[in-house]
C-alpha positions as CSV (number, residue, x, y, z in Angstrom):
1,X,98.3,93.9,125.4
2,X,100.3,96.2,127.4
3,X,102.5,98.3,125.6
4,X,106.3,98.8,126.3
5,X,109.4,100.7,125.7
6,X,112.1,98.5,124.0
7,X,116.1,99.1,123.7
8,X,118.4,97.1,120.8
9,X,121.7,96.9,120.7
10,X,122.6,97.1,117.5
11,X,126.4,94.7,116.9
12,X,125.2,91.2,118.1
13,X,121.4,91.8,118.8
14,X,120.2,93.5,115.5
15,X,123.2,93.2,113.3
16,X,124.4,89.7,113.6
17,X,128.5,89.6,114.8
18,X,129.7,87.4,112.2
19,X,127.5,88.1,108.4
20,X,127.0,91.7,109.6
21,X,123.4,91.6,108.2
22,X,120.2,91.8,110.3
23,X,118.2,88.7,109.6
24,X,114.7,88.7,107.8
25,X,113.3,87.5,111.0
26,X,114.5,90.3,113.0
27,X,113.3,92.5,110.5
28,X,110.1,90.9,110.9
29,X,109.9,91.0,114.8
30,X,110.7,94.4,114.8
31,X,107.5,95.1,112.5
32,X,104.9,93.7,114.4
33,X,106.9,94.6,118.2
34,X,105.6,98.5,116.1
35,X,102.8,97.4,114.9
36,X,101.3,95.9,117.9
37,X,101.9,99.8,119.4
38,X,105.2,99.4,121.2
39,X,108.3,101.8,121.5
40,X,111.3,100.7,119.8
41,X,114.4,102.4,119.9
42,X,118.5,102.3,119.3
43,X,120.5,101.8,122.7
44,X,124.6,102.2,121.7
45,X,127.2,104.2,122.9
46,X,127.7,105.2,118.9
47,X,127.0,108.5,117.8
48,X,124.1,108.8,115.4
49,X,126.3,109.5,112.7
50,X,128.5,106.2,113.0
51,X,125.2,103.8,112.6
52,X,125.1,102.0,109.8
53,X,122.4,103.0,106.7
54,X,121.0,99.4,107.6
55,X,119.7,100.4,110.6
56,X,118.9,103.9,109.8
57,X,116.8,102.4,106.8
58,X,114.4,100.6,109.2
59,X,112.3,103.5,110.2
60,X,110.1,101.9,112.8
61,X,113.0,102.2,114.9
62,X,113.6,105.5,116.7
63,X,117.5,106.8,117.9
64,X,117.0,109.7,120.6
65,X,119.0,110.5,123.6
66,X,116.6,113.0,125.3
67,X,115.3,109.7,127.9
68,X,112.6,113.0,129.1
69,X,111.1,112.3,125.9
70,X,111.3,108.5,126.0
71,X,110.1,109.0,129.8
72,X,107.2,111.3,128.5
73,X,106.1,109.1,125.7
74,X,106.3,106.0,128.2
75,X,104.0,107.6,130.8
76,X,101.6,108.6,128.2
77,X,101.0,105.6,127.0
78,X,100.6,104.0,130.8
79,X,98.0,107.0,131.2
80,X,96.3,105.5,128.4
81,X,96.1,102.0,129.3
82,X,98.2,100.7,126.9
């Protein structure tokens, strides 16, 4: 499987808009999206500071704004094959 760089939202894609929670199933996606060797990371226009602990507790997901280092870590793992 080819692996890939993915961006979440967090209000309406990983924290649902009207129970502000983020489902089991998402939780569970996420998971195995790491597990199976992909990229995941926070896409938002809030500062690291105003996400919510929820979010910050999963720790598979990765919040950085340097997109060299997203770019670098991409084009290492096309160099590999993945």
């Amino acid at each position: 499987m080819r692996k890939k760089v993915i961006f979440f939202d967090i209000d309406g894609t990983l924290i649902t808009e009207d129970t502000q929670i983020i489902p089991e199933s998402t939780i569970l996606s996420l998971k195995k999206a790491k597990e199976n060797g992909h990229l995941l990371f926070i896409n938002t226009g809030r500062t690291y500071c105003s996400i919510p602990n929820k979010i910050n507790d999963l720790k598979f997901l990765s919040y950085d704004t340097d997109i060299t280092k997203i770019d670098k870590l991409y084009n290492t793992m096309l160099k590999q094959g993945s």
